[in-house]
N, CA, C and O atoms as a Tinker XYZ file with bonds, in Angstrom:
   452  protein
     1  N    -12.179000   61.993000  -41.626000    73     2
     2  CA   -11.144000   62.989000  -41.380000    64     1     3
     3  C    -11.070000   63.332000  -39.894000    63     2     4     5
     4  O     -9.970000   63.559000  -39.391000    81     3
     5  N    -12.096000   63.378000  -39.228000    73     3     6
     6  CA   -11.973000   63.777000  -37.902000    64     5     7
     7  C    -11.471000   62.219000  -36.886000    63     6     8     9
     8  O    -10.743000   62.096000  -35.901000    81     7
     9  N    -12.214000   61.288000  -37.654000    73     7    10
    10  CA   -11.761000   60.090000  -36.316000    64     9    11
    11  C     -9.838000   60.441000  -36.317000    63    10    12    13
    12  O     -9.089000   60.680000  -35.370000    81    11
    13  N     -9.539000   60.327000  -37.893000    73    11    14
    14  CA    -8.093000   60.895000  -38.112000    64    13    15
    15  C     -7.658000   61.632000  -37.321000    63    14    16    17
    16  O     -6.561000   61.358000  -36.835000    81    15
    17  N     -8.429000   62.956000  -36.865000    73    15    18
    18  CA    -7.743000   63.993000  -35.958000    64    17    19
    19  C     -7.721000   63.462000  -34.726000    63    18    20    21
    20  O     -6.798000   63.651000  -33.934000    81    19
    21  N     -8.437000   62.971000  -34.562000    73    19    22
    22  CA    -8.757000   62.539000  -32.687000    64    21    23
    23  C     -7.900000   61.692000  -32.686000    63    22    24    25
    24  O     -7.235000   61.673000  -31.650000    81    23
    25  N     -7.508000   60.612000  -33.808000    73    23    26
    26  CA    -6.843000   59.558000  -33.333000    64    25    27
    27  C     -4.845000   59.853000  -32.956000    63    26    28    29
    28  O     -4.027000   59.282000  -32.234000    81    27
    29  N     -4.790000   61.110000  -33.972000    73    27    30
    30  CA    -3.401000   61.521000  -33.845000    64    29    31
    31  C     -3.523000   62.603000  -32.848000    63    30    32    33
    32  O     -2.534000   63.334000  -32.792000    81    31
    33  N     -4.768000   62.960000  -31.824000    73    31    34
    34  CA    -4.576000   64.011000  -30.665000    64    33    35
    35  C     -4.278000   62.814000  -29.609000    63    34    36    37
    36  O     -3.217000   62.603000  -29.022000    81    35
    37  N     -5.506000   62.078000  -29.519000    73    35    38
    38  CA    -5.060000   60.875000  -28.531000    64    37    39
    39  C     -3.501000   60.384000  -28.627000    63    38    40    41
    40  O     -2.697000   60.819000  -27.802000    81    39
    41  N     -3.219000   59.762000  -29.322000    73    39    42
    42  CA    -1.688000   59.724000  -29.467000    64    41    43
    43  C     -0.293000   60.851000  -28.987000    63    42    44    45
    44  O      0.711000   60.461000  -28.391000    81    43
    45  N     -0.539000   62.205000  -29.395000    73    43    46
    46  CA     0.127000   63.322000  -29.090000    64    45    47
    47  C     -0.148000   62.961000  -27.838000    63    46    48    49
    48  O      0.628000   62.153000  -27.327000    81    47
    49  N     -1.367000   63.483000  -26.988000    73    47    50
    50  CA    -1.417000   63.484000  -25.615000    64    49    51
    51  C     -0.628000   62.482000  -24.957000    63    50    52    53
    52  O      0.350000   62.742000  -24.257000    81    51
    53  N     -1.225000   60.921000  -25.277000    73    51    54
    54  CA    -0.005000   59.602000  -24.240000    64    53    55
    55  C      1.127000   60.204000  -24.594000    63    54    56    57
    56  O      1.967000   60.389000  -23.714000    81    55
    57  N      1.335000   60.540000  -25.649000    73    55    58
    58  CA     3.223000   60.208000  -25.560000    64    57    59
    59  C      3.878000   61.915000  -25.196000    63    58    60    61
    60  O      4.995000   62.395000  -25.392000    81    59
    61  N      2.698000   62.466000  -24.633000    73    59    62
    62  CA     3.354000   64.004000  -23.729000    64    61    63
    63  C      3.465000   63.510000  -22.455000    63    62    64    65
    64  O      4.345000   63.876000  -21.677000    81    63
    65  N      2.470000   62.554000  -22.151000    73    63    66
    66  CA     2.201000   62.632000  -20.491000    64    65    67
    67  C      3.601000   61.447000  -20.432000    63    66    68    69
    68  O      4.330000   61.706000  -19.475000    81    67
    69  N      3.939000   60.593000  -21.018000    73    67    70
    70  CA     5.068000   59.463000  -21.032000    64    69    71
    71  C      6.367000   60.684000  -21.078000    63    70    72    73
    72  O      7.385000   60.702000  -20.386000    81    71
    73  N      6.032000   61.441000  -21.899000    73    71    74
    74  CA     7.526000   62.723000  -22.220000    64    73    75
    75  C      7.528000   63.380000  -20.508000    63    74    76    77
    76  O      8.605000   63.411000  -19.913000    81    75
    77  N      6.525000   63.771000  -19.966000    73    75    78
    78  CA     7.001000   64.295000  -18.692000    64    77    79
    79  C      7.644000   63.606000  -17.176000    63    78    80    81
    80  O      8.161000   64.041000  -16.147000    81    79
    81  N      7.243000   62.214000  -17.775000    73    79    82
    82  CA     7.858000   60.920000  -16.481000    64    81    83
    83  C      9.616000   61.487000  -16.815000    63    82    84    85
    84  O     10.386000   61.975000  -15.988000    81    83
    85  N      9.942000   61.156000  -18.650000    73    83    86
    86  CA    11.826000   61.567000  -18.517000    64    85    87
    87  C     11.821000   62.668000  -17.867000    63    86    88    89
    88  O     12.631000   62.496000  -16.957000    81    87
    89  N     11.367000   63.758000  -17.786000    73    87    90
    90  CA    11.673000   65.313000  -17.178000    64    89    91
    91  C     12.816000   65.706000  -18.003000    63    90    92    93
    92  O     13.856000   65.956000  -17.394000    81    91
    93  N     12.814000   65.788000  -19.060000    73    91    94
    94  CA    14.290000   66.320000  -19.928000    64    93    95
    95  C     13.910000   67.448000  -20.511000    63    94    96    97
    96  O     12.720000   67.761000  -20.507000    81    95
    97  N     14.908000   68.269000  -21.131000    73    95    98
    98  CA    14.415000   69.486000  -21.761000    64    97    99
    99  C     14.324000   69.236000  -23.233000    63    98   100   101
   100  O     13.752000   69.972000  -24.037000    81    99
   101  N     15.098000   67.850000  -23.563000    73    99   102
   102  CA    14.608000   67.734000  -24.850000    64   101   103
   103  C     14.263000   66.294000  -25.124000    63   102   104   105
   104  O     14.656000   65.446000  -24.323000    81   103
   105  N     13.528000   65.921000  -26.241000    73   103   106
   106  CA    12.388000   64.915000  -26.002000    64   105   107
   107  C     13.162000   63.653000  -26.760000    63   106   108   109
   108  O     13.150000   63.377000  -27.959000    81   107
   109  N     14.050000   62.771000  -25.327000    73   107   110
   110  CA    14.351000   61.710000  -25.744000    64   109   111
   111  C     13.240000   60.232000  -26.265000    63   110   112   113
   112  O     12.078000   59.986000  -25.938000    81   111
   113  N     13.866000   59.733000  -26.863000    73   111   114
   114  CA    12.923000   58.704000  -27.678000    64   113   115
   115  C     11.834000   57.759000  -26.432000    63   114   116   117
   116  O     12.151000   57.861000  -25.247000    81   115
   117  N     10.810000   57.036000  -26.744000    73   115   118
   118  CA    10.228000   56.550000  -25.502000    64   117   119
   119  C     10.221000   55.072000  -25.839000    63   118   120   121
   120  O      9.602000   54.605000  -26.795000    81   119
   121  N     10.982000   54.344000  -24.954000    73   119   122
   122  CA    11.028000   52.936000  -25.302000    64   121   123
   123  C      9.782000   52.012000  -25.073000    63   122   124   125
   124  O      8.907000   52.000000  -24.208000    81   123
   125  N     10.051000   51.198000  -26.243000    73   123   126
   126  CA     7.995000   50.774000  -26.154000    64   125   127
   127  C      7.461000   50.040000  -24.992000    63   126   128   129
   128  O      6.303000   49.832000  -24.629000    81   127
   129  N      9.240000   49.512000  -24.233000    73   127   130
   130  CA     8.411000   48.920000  -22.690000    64   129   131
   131  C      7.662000   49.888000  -21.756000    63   130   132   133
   132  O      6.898000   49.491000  -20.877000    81   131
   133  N      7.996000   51.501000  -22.063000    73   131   134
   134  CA     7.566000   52.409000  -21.078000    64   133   135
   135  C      5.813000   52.619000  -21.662000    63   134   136   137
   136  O      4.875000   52.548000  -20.867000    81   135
   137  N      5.629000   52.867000  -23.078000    73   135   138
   138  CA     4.422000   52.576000  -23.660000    64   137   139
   139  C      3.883000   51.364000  -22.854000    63   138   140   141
   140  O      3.258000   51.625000  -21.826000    81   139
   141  N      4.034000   50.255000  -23.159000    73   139   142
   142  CA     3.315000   49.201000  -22.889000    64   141   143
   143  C      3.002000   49.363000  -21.416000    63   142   144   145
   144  O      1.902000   49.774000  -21.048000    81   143
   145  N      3.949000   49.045000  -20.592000    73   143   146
   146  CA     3.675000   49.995000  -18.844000    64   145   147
   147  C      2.534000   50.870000  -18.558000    63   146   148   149
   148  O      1.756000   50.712000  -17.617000    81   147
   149  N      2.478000   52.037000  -19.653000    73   147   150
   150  CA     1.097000   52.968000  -19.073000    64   149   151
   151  C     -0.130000   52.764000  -19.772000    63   150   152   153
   152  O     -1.254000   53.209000  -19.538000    81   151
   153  N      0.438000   51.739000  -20.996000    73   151   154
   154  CA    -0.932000   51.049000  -20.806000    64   153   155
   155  C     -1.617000   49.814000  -20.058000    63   154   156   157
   156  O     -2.795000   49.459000  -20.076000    81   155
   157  N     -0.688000   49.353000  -19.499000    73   155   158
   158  CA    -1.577000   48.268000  -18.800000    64   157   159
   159  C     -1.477000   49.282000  -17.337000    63   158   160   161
   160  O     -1.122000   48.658000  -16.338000    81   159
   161  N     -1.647000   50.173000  -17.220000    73   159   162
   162  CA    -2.075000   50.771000  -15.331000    64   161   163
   163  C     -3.353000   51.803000  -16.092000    63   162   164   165
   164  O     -3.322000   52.895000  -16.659000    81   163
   165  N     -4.420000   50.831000  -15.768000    73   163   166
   166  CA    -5.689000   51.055000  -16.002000    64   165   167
   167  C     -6.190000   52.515000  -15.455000    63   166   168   169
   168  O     -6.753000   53.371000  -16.138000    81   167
   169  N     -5.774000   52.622000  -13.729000    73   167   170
   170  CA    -5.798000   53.835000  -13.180000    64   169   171
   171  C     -6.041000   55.037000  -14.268000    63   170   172   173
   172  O     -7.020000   55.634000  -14.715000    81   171
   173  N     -4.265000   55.077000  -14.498000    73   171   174
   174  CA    -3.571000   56.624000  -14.871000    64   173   175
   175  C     -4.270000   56.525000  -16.252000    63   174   176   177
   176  O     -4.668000   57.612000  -16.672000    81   175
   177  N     -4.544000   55.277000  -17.177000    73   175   178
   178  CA    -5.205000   56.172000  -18.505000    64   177   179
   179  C     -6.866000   56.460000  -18.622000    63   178   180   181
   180  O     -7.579000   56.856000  -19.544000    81   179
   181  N     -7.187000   55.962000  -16.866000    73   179   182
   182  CA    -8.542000   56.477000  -17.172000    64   181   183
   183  C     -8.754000   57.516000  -16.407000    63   182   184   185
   184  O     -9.882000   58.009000  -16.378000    81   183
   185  N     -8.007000   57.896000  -15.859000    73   183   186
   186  CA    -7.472000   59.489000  -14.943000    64   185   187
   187  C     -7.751000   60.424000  -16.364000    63   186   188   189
   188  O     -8.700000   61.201000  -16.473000    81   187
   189  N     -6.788000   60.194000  -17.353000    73   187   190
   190  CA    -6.093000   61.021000  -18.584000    64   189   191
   191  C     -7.290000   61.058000  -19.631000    63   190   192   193
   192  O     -7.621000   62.130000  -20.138000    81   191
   193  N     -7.991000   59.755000  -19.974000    73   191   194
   194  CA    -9.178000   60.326000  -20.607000    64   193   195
   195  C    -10.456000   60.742000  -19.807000    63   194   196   197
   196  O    -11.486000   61.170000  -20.328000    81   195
   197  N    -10.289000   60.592000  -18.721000    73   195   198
   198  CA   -11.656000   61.491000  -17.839000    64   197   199
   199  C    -11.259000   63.034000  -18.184000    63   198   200   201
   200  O    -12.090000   63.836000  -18.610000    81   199
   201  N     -9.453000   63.456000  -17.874000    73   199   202
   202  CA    -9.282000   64.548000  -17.723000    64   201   203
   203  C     -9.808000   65.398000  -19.010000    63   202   204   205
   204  O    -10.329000   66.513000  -18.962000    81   203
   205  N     -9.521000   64.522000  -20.311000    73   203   206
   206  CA    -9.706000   65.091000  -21.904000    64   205   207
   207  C    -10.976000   65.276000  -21.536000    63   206   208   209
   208  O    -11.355000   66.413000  -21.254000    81   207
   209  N    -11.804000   64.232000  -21.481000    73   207   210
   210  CA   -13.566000   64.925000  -21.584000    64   209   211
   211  C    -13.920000   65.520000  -20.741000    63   210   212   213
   212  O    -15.120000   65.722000  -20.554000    81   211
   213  N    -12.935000   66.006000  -19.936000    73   211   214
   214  CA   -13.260000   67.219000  -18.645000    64   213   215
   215  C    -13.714000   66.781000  -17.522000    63   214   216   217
   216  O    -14.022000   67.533000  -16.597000    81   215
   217  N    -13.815000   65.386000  -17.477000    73   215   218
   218  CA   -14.837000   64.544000  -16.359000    64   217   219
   219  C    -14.226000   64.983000  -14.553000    63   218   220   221
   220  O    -14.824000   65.312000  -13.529000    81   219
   221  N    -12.465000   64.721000  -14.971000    73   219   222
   222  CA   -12.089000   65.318000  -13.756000    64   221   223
   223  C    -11.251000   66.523000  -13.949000    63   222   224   225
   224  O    -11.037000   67.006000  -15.061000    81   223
   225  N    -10.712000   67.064000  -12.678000    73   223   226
   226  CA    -9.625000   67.496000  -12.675000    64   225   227
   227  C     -8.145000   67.034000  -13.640000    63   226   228   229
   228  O     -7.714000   65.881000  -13.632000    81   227
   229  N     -7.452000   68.256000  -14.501000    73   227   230
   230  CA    -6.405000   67.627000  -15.220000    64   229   231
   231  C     -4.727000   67.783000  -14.217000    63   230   232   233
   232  O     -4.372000   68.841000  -13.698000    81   231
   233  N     -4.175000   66.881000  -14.172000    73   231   234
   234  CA    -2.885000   67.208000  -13.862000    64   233   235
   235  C     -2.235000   67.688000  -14.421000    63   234   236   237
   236  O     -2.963000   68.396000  -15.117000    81   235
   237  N     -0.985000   67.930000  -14.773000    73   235   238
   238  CA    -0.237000   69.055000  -15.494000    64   237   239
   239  C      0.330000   67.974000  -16.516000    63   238   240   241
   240  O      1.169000   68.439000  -17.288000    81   239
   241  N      0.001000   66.462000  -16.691000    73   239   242
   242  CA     0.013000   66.211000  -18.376000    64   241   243
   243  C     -1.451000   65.810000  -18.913000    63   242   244   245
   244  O     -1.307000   65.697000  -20.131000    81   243
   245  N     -2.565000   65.588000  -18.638000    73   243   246
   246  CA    -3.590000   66.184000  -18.588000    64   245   247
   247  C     -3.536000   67.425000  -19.443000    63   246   248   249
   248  O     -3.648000   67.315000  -20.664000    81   247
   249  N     -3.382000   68.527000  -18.904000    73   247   250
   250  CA    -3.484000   69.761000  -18.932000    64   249   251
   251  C     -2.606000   69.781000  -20.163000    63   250   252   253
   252  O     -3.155000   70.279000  -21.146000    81   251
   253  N     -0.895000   69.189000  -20.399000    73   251   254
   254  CA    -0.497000   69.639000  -21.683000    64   253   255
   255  C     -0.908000   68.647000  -22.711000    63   254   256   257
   256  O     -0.322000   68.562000  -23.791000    81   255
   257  N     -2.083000   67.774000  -22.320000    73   255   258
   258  CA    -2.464000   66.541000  -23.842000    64   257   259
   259  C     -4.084000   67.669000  -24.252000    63   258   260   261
   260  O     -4.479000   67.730000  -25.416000    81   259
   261  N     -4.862000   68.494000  -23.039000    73   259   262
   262  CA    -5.898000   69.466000  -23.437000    64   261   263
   263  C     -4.996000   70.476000  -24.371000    63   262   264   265
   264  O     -5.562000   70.816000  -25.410000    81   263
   265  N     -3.997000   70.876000  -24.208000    73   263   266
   266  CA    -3.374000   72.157000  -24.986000    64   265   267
   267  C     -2.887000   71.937000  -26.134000    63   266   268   269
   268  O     -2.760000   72.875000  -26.921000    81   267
   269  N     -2.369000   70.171000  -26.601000    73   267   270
   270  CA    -2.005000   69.989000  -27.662000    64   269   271
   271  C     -3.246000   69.839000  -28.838000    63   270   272   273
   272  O     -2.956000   69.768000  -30.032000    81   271
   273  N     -4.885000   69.792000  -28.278000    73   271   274
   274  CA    -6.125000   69.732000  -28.946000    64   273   275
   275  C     -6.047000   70.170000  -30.154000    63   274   276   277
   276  O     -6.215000   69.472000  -31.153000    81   275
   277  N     -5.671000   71.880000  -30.140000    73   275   278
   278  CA    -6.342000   72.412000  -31.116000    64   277   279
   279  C     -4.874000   71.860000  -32.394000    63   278   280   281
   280  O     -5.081000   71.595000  -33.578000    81   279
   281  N     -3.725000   71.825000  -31.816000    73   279   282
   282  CA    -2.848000   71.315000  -33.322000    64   281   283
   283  C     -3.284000   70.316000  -34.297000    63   282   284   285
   284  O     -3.257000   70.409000  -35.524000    81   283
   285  N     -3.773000   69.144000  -33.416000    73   283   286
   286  CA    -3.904000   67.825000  -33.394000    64   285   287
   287  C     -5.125000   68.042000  -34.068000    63   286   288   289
   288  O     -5.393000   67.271000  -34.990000    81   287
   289  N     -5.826000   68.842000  -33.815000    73   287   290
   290  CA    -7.470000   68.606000  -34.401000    64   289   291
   291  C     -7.158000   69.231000  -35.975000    63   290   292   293
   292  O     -7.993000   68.806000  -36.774000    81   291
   293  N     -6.129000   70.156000  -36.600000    73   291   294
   294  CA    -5.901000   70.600000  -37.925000    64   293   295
   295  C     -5.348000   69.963000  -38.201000    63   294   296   297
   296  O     -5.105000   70.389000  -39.331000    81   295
   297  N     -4.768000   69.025000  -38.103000    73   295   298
   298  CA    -4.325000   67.606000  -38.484000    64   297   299
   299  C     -2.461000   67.309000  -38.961000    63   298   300   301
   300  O     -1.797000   66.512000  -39.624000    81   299
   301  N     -2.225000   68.806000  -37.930000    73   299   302
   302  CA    -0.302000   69.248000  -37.935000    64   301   303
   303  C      0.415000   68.205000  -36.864000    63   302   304   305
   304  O     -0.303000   68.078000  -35.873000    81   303
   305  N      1.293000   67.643000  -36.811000    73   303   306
   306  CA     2.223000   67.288000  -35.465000    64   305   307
   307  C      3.729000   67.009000  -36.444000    63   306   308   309
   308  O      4.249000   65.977000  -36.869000    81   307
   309  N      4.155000   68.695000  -36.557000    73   307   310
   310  CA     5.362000   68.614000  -37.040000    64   309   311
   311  C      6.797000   68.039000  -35.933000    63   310   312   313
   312  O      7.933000   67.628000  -36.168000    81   311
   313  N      5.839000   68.336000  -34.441000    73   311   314
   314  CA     6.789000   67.435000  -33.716000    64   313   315
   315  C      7.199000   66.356000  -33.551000    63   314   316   317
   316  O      8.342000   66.164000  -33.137000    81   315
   317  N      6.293000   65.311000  -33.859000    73   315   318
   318  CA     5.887000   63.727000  -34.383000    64   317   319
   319  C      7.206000   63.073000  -34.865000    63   318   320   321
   320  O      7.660000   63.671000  -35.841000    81   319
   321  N      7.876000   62.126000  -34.504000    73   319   322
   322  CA     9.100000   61.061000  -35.146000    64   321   323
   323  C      8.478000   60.496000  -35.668000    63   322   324   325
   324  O      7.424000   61.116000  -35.524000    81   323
   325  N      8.131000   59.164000  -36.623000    73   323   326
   326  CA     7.663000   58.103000  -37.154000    64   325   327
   327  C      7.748000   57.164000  -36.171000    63   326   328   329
   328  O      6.841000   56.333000  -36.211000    81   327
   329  N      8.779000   56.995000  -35.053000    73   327   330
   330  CA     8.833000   56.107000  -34.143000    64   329   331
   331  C      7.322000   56.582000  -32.968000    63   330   332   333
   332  O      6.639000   55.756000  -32.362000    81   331
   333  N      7.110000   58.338000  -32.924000    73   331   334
   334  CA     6.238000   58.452000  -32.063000    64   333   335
   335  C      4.967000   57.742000  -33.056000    63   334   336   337
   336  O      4.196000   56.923000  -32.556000    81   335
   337  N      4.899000   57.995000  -33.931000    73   335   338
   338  CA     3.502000   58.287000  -34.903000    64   337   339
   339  C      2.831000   56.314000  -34.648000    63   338   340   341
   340  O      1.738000   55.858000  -34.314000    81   339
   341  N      3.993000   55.753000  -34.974000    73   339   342
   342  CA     3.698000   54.217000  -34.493000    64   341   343
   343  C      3.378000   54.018000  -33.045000    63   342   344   345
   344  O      2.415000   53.264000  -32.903000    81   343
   345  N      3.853000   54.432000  -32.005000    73   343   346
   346  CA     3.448000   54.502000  -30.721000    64   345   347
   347  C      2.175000   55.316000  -30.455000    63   346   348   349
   348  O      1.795000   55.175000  -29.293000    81   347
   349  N      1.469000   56.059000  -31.136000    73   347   350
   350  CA     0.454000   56.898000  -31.034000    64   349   351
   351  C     -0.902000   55.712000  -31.264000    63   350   352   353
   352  O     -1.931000   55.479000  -30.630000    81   351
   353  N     -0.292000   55.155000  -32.486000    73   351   354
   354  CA    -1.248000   53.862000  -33.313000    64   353   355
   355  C     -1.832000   53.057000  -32.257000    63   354   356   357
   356  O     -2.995000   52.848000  -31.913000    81   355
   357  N     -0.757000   52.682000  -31.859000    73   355   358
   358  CA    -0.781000   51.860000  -31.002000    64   357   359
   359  C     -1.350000   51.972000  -30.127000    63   358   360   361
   360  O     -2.338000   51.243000  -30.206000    81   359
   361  N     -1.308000   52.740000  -28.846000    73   359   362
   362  CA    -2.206000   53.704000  -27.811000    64   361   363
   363  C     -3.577000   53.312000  -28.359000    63   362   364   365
   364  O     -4.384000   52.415000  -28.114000    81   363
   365  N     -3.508000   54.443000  -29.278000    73   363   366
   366  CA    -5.104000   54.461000  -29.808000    64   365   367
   367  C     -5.929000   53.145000  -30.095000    63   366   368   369
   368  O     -7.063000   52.894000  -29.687000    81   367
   369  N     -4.999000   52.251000  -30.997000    73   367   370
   370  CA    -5.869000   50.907000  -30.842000    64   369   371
   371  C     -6.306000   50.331000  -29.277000    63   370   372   373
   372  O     -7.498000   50.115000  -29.058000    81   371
   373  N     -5.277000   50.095000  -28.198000    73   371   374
   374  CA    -5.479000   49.777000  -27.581000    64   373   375
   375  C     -6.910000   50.946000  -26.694000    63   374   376   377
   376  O     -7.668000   50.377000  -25.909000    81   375
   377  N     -7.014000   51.833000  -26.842000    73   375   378
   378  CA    -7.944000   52.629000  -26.058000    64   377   379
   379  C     -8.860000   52.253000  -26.863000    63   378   380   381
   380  O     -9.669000   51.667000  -26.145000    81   379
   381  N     -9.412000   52.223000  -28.449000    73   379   382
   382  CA   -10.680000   51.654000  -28.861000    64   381   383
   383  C    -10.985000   50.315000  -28.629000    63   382   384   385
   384  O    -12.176000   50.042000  -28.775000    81   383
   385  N    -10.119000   49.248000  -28.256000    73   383   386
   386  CA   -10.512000   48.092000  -28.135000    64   385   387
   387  C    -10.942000   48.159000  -26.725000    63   386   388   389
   388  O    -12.087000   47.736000  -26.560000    81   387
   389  N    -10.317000   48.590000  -25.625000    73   387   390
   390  CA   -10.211000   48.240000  -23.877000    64   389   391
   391  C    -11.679000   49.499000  -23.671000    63   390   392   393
   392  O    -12.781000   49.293000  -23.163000    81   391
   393  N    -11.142000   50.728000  -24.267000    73   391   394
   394  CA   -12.002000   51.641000  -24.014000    64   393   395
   395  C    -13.135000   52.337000  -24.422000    63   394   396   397
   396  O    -13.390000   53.516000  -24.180000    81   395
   397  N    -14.024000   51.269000  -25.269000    73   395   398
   398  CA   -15.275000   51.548000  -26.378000    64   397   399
   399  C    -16.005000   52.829000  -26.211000    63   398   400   401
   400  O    -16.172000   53.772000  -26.984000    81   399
   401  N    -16.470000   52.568000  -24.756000    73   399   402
   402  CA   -17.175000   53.679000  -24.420000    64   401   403
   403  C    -16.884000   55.258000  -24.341000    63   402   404   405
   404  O    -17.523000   56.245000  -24.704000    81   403
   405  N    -15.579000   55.062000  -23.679000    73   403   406
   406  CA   -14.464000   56.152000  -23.298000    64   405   407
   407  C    -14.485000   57.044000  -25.029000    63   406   408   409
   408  O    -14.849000   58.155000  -25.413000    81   407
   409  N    -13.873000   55.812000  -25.688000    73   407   410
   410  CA   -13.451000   56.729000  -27.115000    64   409   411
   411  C    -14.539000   56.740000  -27.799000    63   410   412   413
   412  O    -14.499000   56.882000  -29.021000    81   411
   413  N    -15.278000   56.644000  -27.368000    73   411   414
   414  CA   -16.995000   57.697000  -28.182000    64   413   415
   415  C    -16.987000   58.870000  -27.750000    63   414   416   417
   416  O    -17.276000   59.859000  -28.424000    81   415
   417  N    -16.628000   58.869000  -26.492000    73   415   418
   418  CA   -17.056000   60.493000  -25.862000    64   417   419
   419  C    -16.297000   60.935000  -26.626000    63   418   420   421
   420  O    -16.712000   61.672000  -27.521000    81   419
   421  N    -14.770000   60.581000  -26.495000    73   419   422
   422  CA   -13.917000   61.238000  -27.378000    64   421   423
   423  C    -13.905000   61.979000  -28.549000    63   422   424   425
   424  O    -13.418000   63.045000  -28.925000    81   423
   425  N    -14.891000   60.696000  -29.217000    73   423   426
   426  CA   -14.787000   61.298000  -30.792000    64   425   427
   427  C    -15.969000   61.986000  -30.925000    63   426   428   429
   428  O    -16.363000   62.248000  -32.061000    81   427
   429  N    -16.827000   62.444000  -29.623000    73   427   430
   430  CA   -18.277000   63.084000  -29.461000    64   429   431
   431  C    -17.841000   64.661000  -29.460000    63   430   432   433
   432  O    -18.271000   65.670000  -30.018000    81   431
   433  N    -16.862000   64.395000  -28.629000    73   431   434
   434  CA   -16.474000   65.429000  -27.720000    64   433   435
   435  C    -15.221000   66.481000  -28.705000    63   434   436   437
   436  O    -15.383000   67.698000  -28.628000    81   435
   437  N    -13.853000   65.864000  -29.715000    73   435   438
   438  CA   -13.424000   66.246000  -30.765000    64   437   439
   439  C    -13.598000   66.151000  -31.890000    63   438   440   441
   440  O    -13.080000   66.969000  -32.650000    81   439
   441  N    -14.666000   64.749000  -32.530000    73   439   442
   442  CA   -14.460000   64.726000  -33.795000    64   441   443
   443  C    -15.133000   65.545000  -34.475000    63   442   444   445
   444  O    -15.063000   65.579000  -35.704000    81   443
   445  N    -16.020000   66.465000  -33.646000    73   443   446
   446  CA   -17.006000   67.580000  -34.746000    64   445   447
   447  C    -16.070000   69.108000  -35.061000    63   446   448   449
   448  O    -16.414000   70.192000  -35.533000    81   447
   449  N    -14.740000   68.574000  -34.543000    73   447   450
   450  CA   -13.713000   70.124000  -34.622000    64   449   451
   451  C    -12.988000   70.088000  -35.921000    63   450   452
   452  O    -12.229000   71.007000  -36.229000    81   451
């Protein structure tokens, strides 16, 4: 139940910090070339999970993927499309395969919530 929660917080978070590149006031769809893009720039998603386990400083999507925690950890994302919920999957596989180590802390660090 908890890898469950972590795996749909991880997800919420990428596809907030991808929602603040549009800058819109309301949350147009995210095309999967823009997904695929922030995952291959190694940089920015190991910026974003340092920021989750607190390792660094968060930037201000950082800061709104820490604030979406506690929804994500009761296991709600009534904001969620089915188009996001598949893009979340996705993320997440790719961070347990590339990022073994990373998503232990992760699930060290949320899955006991």
């Amino acid at each position: 139940m908890c890898y469950i929660k972590f795996v749909t917080f991880s997800v919420i978070l990428f596809l907030s910090v991808i929602n603040i590149f549009t800058a819109s006031t309301s949350r147009p769809p995210i095309a999967d070339d823009e997904i695929n893009k922030a995952l291959n720039d190694t940089r920015y998603l190991m910026r974003q999970i340092k920021c989750t386990l607190g390792e660094v400083r968060c930037d201000p999507v950082g800061k709104r993927l820490k604030s979406l925690a506690p929804l994500v950890l009761r296991g709600s994302c009534p904001q969620c499309t089915d188009q996001e919920m598949k893009q979340v999957q996705k993320v997440l596989a790719h961070v347990q395969q590339y990022y073994p180590k990373e998503w232990n802390k992760i699930i060290q660090t949320y899955g006991s919530g």
